[in-house]
Backbone as CSV, one residue per row, in Angstrom:
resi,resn,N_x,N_y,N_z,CA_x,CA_y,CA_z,C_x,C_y,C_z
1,UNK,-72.972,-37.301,-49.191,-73.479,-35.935,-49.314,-72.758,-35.249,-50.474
2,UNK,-73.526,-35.049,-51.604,-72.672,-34.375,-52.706,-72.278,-32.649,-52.059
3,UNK,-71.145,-32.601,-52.545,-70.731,-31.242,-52.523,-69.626,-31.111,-53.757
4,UNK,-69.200,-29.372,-53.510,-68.060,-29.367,-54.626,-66.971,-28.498,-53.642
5,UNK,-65.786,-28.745,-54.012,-64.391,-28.484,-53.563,-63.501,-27.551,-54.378
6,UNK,-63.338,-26.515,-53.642,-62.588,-25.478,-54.868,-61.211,-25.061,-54.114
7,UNK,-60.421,-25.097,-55.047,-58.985,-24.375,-54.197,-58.041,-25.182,-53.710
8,UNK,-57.125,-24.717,-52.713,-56.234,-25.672,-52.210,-56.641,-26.703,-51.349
9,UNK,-56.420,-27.935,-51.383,-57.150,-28.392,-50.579,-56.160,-28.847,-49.364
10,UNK,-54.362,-28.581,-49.299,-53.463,-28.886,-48.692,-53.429,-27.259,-47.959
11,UNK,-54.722,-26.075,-47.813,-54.674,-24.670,-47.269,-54.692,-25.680,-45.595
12,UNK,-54.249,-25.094,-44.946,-54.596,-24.872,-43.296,-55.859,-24.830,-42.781
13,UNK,-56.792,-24.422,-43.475,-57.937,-24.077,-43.146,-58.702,-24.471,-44.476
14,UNK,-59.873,-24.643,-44.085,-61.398,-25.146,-45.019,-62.363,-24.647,-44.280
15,UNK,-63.098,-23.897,-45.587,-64.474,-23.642,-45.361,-65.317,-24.188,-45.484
16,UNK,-66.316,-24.339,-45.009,-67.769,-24.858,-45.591,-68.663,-24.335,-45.410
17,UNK,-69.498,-23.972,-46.492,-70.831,-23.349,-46.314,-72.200,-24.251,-46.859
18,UNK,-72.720,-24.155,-46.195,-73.865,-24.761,-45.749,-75.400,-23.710,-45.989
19,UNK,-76.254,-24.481,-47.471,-77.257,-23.405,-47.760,-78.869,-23.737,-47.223
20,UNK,-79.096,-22.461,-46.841,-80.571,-22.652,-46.477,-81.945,-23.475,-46.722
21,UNK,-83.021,-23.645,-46.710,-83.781,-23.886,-46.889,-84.626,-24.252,-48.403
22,UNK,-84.629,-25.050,-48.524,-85.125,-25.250,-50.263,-83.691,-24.649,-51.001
23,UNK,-82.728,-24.896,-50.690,-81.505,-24.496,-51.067,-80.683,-25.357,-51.808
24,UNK,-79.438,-24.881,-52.015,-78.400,-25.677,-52.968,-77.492,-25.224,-53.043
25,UNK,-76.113,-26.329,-53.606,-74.845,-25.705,-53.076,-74.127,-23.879,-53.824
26,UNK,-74.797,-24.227,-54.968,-74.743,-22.825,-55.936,-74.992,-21.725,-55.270
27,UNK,-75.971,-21.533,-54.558,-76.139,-20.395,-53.761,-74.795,-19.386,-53.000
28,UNK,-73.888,-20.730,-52.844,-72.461,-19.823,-52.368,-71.756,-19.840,-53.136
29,UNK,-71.732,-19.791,-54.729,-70.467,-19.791,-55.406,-69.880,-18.637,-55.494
30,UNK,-70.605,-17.448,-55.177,-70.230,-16.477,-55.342,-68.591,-15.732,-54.090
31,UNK,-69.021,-16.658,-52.895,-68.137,-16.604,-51.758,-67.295,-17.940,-52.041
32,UNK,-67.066,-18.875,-52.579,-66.588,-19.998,-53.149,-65.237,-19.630,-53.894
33,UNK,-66.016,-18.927,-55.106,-64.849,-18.866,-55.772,-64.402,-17.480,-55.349
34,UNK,-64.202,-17.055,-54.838,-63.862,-15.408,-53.713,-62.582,-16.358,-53.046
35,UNK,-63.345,-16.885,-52.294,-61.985,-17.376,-51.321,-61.225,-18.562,-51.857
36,UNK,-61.543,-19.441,-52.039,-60.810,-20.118,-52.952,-59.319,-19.889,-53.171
37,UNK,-59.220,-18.657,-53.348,-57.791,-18.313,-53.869,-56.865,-18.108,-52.489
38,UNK,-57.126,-18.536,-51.527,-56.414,-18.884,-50.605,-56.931,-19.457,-49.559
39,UNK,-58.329,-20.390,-49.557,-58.415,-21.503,-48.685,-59.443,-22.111,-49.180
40,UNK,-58.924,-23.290,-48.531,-59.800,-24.724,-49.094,-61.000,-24.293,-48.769
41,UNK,-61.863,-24.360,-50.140,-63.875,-24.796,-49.531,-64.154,-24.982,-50.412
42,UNK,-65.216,-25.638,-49.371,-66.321,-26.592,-49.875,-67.828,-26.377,-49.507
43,UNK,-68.784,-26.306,-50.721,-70.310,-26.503,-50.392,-71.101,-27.290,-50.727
44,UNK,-71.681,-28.304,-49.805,-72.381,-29.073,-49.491,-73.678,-28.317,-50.141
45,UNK,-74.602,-30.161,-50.814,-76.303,-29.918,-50.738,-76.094,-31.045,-49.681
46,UNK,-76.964,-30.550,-48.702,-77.610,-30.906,-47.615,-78.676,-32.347,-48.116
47,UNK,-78.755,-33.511,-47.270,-79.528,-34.444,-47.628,-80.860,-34.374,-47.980
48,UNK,-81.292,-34.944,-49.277,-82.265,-34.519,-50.024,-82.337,-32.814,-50.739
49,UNK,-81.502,-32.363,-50.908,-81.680,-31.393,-51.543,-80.175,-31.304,-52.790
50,UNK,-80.472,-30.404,-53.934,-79.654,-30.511,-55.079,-79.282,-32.017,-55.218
51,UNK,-77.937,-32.576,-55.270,-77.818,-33.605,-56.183,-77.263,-34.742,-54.991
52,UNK,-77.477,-33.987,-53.558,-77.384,-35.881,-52.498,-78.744,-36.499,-52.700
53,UNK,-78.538,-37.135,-52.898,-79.440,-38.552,-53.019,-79.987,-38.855,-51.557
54,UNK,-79.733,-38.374,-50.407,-80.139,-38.897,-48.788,-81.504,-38.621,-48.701
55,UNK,-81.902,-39.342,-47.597,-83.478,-38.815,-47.653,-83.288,-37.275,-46.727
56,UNK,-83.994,-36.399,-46.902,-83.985,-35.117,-46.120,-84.204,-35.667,-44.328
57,UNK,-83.510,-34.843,-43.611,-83.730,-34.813,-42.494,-85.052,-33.926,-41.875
58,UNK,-85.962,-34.363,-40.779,-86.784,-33.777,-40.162,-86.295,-32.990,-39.262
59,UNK,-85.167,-32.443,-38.772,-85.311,-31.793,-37.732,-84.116,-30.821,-38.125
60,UNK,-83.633,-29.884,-37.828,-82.024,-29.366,-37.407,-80.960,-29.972,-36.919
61,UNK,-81.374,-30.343,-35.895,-80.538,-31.222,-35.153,-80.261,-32.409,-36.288
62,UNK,-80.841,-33.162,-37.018,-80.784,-34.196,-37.386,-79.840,-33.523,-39.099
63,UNK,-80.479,-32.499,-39.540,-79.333,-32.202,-40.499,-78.217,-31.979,-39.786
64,UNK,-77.925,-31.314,-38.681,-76.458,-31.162,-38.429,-75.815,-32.448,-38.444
65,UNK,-76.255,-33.559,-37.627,-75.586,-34.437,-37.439,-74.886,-35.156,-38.745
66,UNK,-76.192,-35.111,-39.494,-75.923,-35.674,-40.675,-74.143,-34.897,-41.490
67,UNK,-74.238,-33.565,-41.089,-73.267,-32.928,-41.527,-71.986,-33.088,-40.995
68,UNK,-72.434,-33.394,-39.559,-70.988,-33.819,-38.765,-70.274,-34.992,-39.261
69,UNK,-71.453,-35.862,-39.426,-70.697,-36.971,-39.653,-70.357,-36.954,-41.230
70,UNK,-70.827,-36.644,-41.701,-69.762,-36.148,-42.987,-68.425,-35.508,-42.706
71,UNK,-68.719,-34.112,-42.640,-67.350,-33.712,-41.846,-66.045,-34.093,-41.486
72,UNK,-67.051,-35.170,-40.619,-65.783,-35.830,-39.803,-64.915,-37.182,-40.164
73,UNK,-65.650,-37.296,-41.336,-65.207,-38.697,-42.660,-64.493,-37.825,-43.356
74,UNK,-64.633,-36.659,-44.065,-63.937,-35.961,-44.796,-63.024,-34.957,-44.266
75,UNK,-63.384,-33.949,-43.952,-62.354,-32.880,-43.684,-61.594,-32.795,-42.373
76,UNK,-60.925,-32.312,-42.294,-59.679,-32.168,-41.301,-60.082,-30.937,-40.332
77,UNK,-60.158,-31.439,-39.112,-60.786,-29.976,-38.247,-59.939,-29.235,-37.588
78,UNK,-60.131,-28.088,-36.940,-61.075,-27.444,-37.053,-61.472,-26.434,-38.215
79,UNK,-62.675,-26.595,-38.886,-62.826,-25.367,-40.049,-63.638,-24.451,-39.446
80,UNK,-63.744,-23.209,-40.828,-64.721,-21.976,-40.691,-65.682,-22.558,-41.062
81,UNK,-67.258,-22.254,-40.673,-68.274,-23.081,-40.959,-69.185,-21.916,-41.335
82,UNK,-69.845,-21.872,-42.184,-70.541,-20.452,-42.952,-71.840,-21.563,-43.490
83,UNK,-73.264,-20.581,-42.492,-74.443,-20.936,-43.125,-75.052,-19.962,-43.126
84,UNK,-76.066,-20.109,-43.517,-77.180,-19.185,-43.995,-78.582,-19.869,-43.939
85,UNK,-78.933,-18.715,-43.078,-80.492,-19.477,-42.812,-80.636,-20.271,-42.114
86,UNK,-81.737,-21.625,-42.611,-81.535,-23.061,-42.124,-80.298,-23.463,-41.636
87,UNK,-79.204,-23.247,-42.682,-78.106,-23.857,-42.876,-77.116,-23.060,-41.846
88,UNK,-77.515,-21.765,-41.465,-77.041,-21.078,-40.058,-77.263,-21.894,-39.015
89,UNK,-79.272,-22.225,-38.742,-79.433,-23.018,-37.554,-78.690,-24.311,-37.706
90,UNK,-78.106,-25.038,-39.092,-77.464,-26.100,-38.789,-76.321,-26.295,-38.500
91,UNK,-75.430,-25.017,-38.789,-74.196,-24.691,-38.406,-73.962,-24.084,-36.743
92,UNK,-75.036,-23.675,-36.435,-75.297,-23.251,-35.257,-74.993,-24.677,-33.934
93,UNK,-76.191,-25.056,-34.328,-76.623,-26.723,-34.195,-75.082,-27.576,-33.697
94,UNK,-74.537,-27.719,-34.712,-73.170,-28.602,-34.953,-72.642,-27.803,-33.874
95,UNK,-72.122,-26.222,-34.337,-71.369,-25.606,-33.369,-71.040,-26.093,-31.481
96,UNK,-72.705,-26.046,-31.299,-73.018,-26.192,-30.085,-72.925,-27.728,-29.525
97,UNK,-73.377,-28.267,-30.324,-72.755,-29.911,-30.008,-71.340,-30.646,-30.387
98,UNK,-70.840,-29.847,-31.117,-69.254,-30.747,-31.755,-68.489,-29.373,-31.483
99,UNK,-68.201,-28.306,-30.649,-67.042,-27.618,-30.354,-65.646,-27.656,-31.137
100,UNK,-65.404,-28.904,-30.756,-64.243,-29.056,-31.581,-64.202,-29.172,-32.632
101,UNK,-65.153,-29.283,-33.765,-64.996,-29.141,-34.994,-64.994,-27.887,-35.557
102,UNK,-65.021,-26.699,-35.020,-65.348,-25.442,-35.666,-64.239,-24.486,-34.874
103,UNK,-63.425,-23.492,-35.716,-62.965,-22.963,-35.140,-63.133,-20.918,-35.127
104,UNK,-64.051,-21.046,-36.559,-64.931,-19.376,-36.703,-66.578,-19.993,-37.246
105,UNK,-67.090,-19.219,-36.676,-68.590,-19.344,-37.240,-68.971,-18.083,-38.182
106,UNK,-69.686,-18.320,-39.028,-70.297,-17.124,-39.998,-71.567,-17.643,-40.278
107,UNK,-72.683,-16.730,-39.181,-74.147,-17.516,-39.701,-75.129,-15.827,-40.530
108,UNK,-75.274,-16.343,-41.519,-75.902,-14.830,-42.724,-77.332,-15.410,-42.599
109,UNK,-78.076,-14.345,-42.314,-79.541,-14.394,-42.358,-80.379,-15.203,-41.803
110,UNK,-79.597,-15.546,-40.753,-80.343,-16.615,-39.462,-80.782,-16.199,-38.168
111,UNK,-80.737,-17.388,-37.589,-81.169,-16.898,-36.013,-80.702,-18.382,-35.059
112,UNK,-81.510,-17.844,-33.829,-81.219,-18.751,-32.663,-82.417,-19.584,-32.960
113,UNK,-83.313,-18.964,-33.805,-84.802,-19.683,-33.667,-85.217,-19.037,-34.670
114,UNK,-86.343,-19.500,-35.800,-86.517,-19.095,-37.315,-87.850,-19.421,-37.350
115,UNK,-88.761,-18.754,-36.633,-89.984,-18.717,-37.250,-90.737,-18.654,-38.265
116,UNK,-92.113,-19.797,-38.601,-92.626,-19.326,-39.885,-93.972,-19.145,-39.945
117,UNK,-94.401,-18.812,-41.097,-96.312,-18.946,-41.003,-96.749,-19.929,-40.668
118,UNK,-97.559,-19.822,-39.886,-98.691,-20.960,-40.003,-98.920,-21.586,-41.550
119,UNK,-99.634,-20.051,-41.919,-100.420,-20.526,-43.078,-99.438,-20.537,-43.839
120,UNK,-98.049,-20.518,-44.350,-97.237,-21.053,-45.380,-97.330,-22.676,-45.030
121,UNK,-96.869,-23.001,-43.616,-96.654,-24.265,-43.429,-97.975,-25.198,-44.005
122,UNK,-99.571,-24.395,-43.703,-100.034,-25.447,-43.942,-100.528,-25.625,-45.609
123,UNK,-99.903,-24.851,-45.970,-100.405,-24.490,-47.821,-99.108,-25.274,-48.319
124,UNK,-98.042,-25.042,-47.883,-96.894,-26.432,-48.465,-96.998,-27.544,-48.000
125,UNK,-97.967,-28.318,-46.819,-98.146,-29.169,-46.365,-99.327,-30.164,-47.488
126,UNK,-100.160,-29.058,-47.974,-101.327,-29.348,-48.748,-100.996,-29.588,-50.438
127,UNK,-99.306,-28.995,-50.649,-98.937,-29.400,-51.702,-98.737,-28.515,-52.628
128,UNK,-98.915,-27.179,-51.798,-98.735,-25.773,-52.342,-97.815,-24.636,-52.840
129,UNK,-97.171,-24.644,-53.568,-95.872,-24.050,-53.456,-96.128,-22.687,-54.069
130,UNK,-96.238,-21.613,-52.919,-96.469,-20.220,-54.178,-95.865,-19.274,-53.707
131,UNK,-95.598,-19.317,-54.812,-94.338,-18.149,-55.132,-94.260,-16.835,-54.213
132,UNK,-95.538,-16.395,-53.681,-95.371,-15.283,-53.526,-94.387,-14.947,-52.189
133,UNK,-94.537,-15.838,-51.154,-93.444,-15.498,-50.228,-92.130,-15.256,-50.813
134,UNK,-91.364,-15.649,-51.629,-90.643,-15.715,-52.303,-90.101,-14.241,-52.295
135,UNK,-90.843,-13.223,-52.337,-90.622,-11.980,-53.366,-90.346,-11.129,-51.790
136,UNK,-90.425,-11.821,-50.195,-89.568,-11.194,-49.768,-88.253,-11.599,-49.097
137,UNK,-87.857,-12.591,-49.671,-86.286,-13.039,-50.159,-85.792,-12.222,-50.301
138,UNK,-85.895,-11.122,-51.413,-85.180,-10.013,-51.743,-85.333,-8.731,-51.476
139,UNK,-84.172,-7.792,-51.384,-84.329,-6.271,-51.283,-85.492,-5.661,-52.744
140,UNK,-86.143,-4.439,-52.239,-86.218,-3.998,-53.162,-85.478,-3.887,-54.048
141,UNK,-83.877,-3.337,-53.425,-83.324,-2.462,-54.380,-82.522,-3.722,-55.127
142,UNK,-82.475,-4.765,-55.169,-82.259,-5.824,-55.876,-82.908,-5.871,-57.457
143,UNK,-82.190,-6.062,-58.762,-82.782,-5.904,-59.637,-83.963,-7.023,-60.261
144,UNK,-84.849,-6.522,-60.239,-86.090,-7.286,-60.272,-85.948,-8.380,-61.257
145,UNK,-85.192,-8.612,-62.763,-84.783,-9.424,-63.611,-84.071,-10.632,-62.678
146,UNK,-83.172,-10.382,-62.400,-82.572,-11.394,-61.399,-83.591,-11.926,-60.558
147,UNK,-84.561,-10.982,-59.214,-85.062,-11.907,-58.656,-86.425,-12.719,-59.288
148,UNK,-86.685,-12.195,-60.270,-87.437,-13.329,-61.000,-86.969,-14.652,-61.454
149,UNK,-85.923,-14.205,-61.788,-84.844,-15.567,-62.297,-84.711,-16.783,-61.459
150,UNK,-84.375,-15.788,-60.427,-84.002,-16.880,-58.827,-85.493,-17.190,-58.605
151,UNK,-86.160,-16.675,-58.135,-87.910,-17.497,-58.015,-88.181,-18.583,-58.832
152,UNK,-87.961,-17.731,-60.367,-87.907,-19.595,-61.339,-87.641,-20.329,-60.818
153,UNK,-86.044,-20.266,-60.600,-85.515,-21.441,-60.038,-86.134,-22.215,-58.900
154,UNK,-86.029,-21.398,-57.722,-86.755,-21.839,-56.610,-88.096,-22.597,-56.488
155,UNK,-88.845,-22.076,-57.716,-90.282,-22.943,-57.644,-90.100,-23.582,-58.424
156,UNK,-89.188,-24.554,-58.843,-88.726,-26.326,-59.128,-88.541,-27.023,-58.455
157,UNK,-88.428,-26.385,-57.156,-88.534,-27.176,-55.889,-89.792,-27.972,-55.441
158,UNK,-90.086,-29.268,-55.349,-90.612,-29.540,-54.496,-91.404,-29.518,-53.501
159,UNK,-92.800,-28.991,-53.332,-93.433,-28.566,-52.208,-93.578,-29.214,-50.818
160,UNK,-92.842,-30.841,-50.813,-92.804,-31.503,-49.813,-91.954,-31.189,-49.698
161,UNK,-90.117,-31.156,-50.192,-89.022,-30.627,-49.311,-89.250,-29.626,-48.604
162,UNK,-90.185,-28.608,-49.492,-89.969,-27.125,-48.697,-91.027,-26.903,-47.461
163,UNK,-91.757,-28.086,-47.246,-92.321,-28.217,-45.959,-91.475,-29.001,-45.174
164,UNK,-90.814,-30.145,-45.270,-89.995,-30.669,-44.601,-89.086,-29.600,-44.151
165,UNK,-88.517,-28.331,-44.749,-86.886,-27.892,-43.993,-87.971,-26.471,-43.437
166,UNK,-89.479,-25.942,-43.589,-89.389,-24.863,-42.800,-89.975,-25.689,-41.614
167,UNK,-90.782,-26.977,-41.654,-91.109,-27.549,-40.535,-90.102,-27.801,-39.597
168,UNK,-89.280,-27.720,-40.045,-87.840,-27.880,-39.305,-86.981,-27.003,-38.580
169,UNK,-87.173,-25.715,-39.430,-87.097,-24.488,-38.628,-87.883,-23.990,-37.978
170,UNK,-89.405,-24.571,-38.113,-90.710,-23.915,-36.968,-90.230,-24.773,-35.639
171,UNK,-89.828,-25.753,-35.814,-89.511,-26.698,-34.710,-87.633,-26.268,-33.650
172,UNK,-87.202,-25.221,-34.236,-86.136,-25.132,-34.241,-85.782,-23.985,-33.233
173,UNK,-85.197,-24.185,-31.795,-84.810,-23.244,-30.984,-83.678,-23.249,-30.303
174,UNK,-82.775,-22.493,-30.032,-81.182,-22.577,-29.444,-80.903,-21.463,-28.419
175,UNK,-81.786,-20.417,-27.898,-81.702,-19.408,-27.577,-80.818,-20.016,-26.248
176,UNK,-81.191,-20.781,-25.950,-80.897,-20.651,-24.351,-79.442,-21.547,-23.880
177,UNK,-78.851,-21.994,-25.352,-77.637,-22.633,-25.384,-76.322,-21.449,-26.291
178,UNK,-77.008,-20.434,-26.573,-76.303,-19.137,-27.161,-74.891,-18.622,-26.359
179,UNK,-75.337,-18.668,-25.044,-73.801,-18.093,-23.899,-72.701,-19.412,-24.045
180,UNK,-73.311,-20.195,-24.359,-71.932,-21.356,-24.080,-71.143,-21.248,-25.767
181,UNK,-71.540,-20.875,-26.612,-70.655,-20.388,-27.777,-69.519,-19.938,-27.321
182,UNK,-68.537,-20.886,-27.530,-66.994,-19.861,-27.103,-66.238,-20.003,-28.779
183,UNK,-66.598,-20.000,-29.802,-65.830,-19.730,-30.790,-66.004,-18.252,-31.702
184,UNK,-65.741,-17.516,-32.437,-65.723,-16.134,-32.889,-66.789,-16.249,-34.048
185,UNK,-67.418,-15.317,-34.364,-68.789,-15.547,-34.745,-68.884,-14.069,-35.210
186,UNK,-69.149,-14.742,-36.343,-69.626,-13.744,-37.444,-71.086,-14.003,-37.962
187,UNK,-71.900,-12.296,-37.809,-73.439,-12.610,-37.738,-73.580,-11.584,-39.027
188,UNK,-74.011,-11.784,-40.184,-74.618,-11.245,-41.651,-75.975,-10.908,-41.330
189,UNK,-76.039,-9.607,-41.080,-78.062,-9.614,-42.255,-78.265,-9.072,-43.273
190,UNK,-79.064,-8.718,-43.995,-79.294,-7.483,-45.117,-80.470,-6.740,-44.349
191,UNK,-80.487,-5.478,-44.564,-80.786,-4.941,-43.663,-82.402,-4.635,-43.680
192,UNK,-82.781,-5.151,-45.409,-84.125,-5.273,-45.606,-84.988,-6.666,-45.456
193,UNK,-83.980,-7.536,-45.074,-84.137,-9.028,-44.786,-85.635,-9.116,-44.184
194,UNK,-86.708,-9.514,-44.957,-87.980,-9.793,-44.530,-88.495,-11.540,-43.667
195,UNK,-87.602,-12.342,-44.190,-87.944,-13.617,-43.830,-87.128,-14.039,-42.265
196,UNK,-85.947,-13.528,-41.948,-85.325,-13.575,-40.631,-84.273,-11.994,-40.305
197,UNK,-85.659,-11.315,-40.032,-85.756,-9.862,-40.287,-84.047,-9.889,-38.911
198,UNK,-83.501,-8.261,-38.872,-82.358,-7.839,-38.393,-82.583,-8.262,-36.864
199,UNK,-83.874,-7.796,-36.275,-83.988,-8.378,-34.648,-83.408,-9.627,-34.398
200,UNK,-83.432,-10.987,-35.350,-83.105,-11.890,-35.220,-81.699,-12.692,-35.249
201,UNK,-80.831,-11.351,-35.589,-79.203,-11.109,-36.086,-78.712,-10.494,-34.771
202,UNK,-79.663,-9.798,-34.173,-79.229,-8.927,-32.980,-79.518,-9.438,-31.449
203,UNK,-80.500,-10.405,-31.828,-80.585,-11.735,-30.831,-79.617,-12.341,-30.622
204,UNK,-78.620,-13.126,-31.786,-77.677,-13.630,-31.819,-76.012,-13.276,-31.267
205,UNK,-76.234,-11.873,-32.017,-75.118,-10.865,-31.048,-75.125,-10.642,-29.700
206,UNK,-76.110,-10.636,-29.412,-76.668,-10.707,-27.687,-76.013,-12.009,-26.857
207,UNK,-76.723,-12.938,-27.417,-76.277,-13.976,-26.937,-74.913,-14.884,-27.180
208,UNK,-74.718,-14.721,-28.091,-73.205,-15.311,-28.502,-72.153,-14.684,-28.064
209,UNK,-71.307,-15.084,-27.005,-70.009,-14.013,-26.001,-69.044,-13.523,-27.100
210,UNK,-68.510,-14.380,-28.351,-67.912,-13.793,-29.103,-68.717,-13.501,-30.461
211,UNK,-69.564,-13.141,-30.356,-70.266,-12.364,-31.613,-70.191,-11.051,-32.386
212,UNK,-70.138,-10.595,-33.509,-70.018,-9.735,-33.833,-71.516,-9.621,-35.237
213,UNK,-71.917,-8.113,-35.337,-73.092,-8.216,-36.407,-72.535,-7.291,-37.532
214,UNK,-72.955,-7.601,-38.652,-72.676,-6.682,-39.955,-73.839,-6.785,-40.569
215,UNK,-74.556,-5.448,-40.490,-75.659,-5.055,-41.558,-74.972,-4.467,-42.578
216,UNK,-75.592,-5.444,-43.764,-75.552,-5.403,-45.354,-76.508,-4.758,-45.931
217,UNK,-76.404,-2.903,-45.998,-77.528,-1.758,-47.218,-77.889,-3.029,-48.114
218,UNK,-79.154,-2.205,-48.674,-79.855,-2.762,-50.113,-79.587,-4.387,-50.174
219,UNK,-80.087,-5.115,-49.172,-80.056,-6.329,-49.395,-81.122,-7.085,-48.502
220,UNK,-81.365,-8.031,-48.939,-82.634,-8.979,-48.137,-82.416,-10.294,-47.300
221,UNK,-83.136,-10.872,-47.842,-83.027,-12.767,-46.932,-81.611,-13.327,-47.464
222,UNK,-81.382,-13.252,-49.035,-80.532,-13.507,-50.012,-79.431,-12.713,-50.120
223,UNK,-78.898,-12.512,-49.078,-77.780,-11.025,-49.232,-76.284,-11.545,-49.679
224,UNK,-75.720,-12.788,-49.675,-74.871,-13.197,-49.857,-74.886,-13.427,-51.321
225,UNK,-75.891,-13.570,-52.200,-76.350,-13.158,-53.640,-76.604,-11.925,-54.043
226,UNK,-77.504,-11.316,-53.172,-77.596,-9.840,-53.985,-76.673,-8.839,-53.456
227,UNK,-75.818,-8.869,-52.476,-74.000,-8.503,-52.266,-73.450,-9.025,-52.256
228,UNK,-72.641,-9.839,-52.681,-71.619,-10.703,-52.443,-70.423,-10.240,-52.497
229,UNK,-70.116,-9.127,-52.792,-68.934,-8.298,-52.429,-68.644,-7.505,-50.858
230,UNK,-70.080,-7.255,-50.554,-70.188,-6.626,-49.079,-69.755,-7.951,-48.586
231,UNK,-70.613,-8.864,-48.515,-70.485,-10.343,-47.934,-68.979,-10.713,-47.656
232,UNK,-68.654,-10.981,-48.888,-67.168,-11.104,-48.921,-65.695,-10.170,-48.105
233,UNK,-66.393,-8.608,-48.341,-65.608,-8.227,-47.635,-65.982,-8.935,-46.036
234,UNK,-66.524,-8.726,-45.763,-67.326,-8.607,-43.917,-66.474,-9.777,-43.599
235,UNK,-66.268,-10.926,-44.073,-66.035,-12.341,-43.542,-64.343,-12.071,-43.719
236,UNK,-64.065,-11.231,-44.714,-62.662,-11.176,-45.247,-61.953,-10.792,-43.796
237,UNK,-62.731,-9.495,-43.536,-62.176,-8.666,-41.815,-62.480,-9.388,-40.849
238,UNK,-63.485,-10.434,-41.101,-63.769,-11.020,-39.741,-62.357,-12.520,-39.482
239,UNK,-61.999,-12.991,-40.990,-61.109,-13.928,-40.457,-59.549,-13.069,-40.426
240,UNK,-59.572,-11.713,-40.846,-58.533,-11.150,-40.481,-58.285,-11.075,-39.262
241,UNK,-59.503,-11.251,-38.148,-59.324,-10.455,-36.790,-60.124,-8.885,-36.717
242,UNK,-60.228,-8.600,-37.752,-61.139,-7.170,-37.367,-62.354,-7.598,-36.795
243,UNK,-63.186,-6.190,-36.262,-64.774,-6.462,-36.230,-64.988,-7.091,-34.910
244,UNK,-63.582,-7.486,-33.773,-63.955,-7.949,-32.763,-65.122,-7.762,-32.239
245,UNK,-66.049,-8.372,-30.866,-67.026,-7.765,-30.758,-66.438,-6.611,-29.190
């Protein structure tokens, strides 16, 4: 599983963040090189996506595993485990089946369960990739130059991956394994988040015994990009101990 490694890597602690859907490890450099300066992390592309070579996984469950067992060849446990999105339900996922590998959770712009269109699923199924869902990724108040930029990017993707990982999240539910979470849990939304709108952040707080939520102003699906300073702080207080729930 390619990833990249920044910082100490002899810190006490390692992060890993883990990116969403039609995603890549770049997406967190912005929290990467933030922390970095005093703990080990690392971000993973997920199999079949950016530069691992694996074939993509069909399910959640089946990316987590895939992640565990990476993990558990490489890094030294227990770490902070930070996803987003997909990469929430896969951090979620792991959480709930490998306990002992995780010792804070940080899931940004996810859920217990990540619903999608029909009709997206069956227009990327048909080989369709259009852009326009795309455009609510972001806040308005996000500067429109940028999110054009990022859309570029995004529609180089693949229209079969990006049916493979939302088929994966249409297939994808945890609600009812949420109370047995006993590790500290940090829940991100942006507060204009259109694709795993705030109800779905507040689901999570509900159900997770040690959960805590931070709504992120002027930000969307992508809030860990279009704030990454809010972001940064929020996780900063949350591994301080603030923000209990």
């Amino acid at each position: 599983m390619y990833h990249i490694q920044r910082g100490n890597d002899g810190s006490a602690e390692t992060m890993v963040f883990v990116h969403g859907a039609i995603g890549v490890h770049r997406q967190w450099l912005d929290q990467v090189n933030y922390f970095r300066q005093h703990i080990n992390c690392i971000a993973v592309d997920l199999p079949g996506h950016g530069r691992s070579n694996e074939l993509p996984a069909e399910t959640v469950a089946s990316f987590a595993d895939s992640l565990y067992q990476w993990l558990r060849a490489n890094v030294k446990p227990p770490i902070i485990l930070v996803g987003h999105s997909m990469g929430g339900a896969v951090s979620l996922t792991l959480t709930i089946n490998h306990a002992e590998m995780v010792d804070r959770l940080v899931l940004v712009g996810s859920g217990a369960r990540l619903p999608v269109s029909d009709t997206l699923l069956a227009s990327l199924k048909d080989g369709h990739f259009d852009a326009k869902f795309l455009d609510y990724a972001y806040s308005r108040a996000t500067d429109r130059q940028f999110v054009e930029q990022a859309k570029n990017e995004l529609m180089l993707q693949d229209a079969k991956l990006a049916y493979n990982d939302f088929a994966a999240c249409q297939g994808y539910n945890v609600i009812k394994n949420l109370g047995g979470i006993n590790v500290p849990t940090l829940v991100i939304c942006g507060v204009d988040d259109m694709l795993t709108p705030v109800s779905l952040s507040e689901e999570l707080r509900r159900g997770i015994p040690m959960a805590h939520l931070e709504l992120i102003p002027e930000a969307g699906h992508m809030v860990m990009i279009e704030r990454p300073e809010a972001v940064n702080q929020a996780i900063t207080k949350f591994l301080q101990g603030e923000g209990a729930k």
